[in-house]
DOPAFI-433319 format. One record per residue (C-alpha): x, y, z. Coordinates in pm, whole numbers, plus 50000, padded with zeros to 5 digits. Layout:
<titors>
u/v/w
X/Y/Z
...
</titors>
This chain:
<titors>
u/v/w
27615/85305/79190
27534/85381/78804
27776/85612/78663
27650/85827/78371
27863/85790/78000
27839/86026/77725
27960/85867/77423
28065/86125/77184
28056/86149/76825
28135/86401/76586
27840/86575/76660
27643/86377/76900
27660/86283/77260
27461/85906/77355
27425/85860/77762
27478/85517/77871
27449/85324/78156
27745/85136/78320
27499/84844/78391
27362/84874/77999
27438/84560/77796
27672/84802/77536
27794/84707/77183
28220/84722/77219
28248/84596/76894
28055/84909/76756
28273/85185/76946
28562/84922/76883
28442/84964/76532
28401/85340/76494
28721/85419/76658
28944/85200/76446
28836/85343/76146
28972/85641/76271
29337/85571/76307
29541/85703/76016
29853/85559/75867
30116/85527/76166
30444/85817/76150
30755/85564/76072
31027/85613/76308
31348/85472/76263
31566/85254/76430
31878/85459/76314
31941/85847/76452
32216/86043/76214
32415/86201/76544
32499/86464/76310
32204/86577/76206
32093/86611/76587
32341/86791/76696
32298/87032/76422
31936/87096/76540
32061/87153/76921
32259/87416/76760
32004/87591/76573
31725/87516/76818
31977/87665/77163
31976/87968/76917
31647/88037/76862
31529/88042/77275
31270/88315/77221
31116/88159/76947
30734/88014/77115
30719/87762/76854
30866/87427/76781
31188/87471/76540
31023/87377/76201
31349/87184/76128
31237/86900/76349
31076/86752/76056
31451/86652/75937
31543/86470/76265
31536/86104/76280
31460/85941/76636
31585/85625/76767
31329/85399/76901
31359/85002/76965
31079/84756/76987
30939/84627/77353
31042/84304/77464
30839/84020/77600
30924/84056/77957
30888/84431/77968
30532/84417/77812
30403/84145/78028
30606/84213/78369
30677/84609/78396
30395/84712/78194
29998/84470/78185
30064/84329/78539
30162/84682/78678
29876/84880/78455
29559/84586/78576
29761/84359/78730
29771/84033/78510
29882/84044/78162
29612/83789/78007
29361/84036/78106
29209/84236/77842
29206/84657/77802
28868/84757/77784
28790/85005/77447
28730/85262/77709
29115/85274/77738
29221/85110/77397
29083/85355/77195
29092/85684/77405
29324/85948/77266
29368/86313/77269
29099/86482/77076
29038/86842/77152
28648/86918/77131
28588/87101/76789
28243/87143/76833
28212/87428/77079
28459/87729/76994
28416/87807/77353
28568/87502/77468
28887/87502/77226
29091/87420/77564
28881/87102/77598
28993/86706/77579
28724/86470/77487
28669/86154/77689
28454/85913/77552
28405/85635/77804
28411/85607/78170
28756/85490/78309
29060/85711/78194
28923/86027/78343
29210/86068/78611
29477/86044/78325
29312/86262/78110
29208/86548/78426
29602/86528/78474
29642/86572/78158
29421/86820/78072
29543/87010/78390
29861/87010/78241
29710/87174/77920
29556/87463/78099
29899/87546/78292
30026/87564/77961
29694/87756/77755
29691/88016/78060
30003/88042/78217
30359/87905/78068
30249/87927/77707
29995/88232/77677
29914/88382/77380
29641/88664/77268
29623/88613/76879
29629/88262/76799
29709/88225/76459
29700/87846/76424
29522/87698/76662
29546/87303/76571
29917/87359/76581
29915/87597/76927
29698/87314/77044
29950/87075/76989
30246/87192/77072
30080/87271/77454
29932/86914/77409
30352/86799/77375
30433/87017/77679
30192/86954/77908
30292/86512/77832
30677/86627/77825
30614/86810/78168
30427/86507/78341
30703/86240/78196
31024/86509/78304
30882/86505/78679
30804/86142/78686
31162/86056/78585
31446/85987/78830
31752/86178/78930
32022/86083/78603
31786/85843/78427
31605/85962/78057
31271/85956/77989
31115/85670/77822
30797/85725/77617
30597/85423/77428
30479/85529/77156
30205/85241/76925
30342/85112/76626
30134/84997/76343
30231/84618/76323
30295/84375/76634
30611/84344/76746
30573/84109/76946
30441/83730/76906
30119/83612/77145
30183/83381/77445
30024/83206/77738
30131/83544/77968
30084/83769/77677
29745/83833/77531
29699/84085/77281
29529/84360/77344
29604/84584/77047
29819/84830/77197
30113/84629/77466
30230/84454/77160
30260/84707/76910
30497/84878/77142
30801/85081/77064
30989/85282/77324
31259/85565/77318
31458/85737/77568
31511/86128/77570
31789/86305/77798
31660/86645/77746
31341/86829/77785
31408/86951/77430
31378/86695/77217
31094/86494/77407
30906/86801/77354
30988/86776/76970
30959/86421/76922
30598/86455/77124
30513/86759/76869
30660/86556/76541
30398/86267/76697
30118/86503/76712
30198/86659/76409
30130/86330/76212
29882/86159/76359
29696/86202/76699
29659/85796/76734
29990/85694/76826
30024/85801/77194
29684/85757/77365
29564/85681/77718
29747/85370/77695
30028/85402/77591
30066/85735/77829
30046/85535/78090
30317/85295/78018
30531/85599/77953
30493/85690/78321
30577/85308/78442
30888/85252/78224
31014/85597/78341
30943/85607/78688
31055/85238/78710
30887/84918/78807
31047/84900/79228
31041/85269/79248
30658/85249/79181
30597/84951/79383
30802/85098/79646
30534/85434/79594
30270/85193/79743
30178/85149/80085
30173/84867/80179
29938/84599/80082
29714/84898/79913
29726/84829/79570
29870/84563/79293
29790/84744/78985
29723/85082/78911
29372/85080/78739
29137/84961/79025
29025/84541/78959
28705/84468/78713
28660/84843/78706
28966/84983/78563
28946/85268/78708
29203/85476/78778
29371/85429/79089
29495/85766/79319
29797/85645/79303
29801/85658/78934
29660/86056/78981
29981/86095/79204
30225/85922/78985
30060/86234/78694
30059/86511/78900
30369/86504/79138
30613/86212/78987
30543/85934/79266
30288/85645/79294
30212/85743/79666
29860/85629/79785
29755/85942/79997
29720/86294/79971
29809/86446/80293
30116/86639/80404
30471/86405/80472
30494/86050/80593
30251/85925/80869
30468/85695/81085
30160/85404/81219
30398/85188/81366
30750/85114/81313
30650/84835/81073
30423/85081/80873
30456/85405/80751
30163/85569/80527
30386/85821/80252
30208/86147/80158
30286/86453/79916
30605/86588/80032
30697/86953/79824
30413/87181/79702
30273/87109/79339
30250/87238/79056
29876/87084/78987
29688/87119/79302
29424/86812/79383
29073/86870/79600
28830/86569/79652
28478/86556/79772
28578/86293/80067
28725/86576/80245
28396/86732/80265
28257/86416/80335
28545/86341/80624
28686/86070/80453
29012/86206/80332
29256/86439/80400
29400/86666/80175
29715/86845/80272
29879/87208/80206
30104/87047/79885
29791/87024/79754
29561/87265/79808
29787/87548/79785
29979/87424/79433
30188/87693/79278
29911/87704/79009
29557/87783/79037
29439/87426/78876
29293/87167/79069
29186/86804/78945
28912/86759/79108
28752/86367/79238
28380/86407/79330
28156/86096/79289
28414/85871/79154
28469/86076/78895
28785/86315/78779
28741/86642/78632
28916/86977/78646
28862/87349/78836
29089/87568/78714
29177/88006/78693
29306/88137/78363
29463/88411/78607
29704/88424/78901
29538/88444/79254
29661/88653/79529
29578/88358/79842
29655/88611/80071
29396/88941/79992
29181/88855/79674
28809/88814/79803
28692/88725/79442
28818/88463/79233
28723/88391/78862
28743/88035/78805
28623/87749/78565
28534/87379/78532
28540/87138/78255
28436/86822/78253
28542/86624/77973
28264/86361/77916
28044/86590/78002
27812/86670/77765
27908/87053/77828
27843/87317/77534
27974/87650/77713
28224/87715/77963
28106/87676/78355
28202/87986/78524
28214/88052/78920
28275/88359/79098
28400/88276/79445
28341/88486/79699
28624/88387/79978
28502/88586/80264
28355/88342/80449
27977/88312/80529
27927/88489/80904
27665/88242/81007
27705/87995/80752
27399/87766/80910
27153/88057/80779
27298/87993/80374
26928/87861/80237
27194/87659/80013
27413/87469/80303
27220/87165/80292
27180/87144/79922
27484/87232/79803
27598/87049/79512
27926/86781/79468
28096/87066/79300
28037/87325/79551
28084/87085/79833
28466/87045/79684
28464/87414/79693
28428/87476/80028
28769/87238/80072
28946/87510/79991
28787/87852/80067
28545/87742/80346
28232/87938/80405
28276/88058/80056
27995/88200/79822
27956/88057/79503
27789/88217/79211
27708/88029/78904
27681/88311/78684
27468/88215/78386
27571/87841/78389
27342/87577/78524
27440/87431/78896
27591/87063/78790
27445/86795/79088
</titors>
């Protein structure tokens, strides 16, 4: 199957084809040149200082926005060693650390589109591959845009932008972590720090490594906002992503897995991302299914599913298809946000509003798709009350991927487009 790319540049979007011969070195090219000079973090944390900005900080709970005095605080960070970056990090992320990271991932940060004012909420993605990290992600950032972190009047929107950007990473890394352990983020130095070998190739990214460990949900959010602050290049897809291994733990993920599923979590030659990785973002846990509770096989085998409702909710279009199953956790998540996986691809349907599941027949929702080439917001009205003889709907047998999701959730639903072009 060709997949459809949309490389975008500061103004442009180029489609691609998968099967295309393309020039790496080009986007290599383009997207190094725009890293900036790397924030310096020290090896040394003045305890003092710290606990002076607890104080002021746990006085100054109503205030929305990041204490300003974070800019004095030092944070104590340590650079990866050898066995971590080839063992608990490459061989768990594609499964053998002389592979190489395609520039897909290497050079796939968080850009917010600043092109369409419409779309201010918007991540870019250039290249197929990350798009179930950055859905999850960018799932994350709506919870936060529409309903944690709301405001009316933004007054500084590159720094409102950010500061959701730090939450909605924070929030993902706090529910991934275990019971009495501290959150470990990797965060990409500017110079190696570690020396090639035989099971370490460079790749750009695993050996620039340095990590740090946070206790409270306070200061990862502040060190994650002093990041963004500086530079938007030294926590990307990546690096992410070795965030959520080191803090959920080499055996706890492996022990995620069912068994004999998976051995990496970006699918082989691909690297694509895996649904486990899309569980390990949305809910904490590697798990390789999306139904309701364990499924007991046989006493030898036993198939682990979601087991508390989410926060994110997840639909896929191989439940329409009858080739999944998605349970309750999912589709009823405490917020209205869904990452969505329709055609091998990961996207996002999401409500800026609360909905009533029990009596609202009309629900205002919206989809973004970031690699899209999408210039205005999609907006659906869903009409829940289901279709009375839903074989006469002129539309049942030509429904689109997107629509066919839909139905997942309200079944026999009507779907109007408004003035936005039906995607197929």
């Amino acid at each position: 199957m060709n997949e459809n790319l949309f490389v975008r540049t500061k103004k442009t979007f180029i489609k691609n084809n998968v099967d295309d011969d393309r020039d790496d070195n080009q986007f290599e090219l383009q997207c190094s040149n725009n890293r900036i000079t790397d924030l310096e973090i020290t090896d040394i944390i003045n305890n003092d200082d710290a606990e002076m900005l607890d104080d002021i900080q746990s006085n100054n709970n109503n205030n929305r926005s990041i204490n300003q005095s974070i800019d004095r605080m030092k944070f104590e960070t340590k650079p990866i060693d050898h066995d971590t970056a080839v063992v608990n990090l490459k061989r768990i992320l594609i499964g053998n650390a002389t592979m190489p990271i395609g520039p897909e991932w290497l050079y796939q940060y968080f850009e917010f589109d600043s092109i369409n004012p419409q779309l201010w909420y918007g991540l870019i993605q250039h290249k197929g591959g990350p798009c179930g990290v950055l859905a999850s992600i960018q799932a994350f950032l709506f919870a936060e845009f529409f309903h944690w972190n709301h405001v009316e009047n933004i007054e500084n929107l590159d720094n409102y932008r950010k500061e959701c950007l730090s939450k909605a990473i924070g929030n993902i890394l706090w529910q991934i972590k275990r019971k009495d352990q501290s959150v470990i983020v990797a965060i990409e130095n500017q110079q190696p720090v570690l020396d090639e070998t035989k099971e370490l190739r460079f790749d750009n990214i695993t050996e620039r490594l340095r990590i740090g460990q946070f206790e409270t949900k306070k200061k990862l959010f502040d060190f994650l906002f002093q990041l963004f602050q500086h530079s938007n290049f030294q926590i990307g897809c990546v690096s992410f992503v070795y965030s959520c291994i080191l803090t959920r733990g080499i055996d706890e993920i492996q022990n995620d897995y069912d068994q004999d599923s998976i051995q990496a979590l970006l699918t082989p030659e691909t690297l694509l991302c895996s649904q486990e990785l899309v569980n390990l973002c949305l809910i904490g846990r590697a798990i390789s299914n999306v139904f309701d509770n364990d499924l007991n096989c046989s006493n030898e085998l036993i198939l682990q599913g979601v087991k508390k409702q989410s926060t994110i909710g997840f639909l896929t279009f191989y439940e329409y298809d009858g080739g999944a199953k998605v349970g309750k956790c999912y589709k009823s998540p405490k917020l209205p946000i869904f990452v969505i996986l329709s055609e091998g691809h990961f996207t996002v349907l999401f409500a800026k509003d609360k909905i009533n599941n029990n009596n609202q027949q009309k629900i205002e929702i919206y989809y973004y798709d970031g690699l899209m080439n999408q210039e205005n917001e999609i907006h659906l009205t869903i009409d829940t009350q289901p279709i009375a003889d839903e074989n006469n709907d002129d539309d049942h047998h030509n429904r689109s991927p997107l629509e066919c999701v839909i139905q997942t959730k309200w079944p026999g639903c009507r779907i109007n487009w408004n003035d936005s072009n039906r995607l197929f």
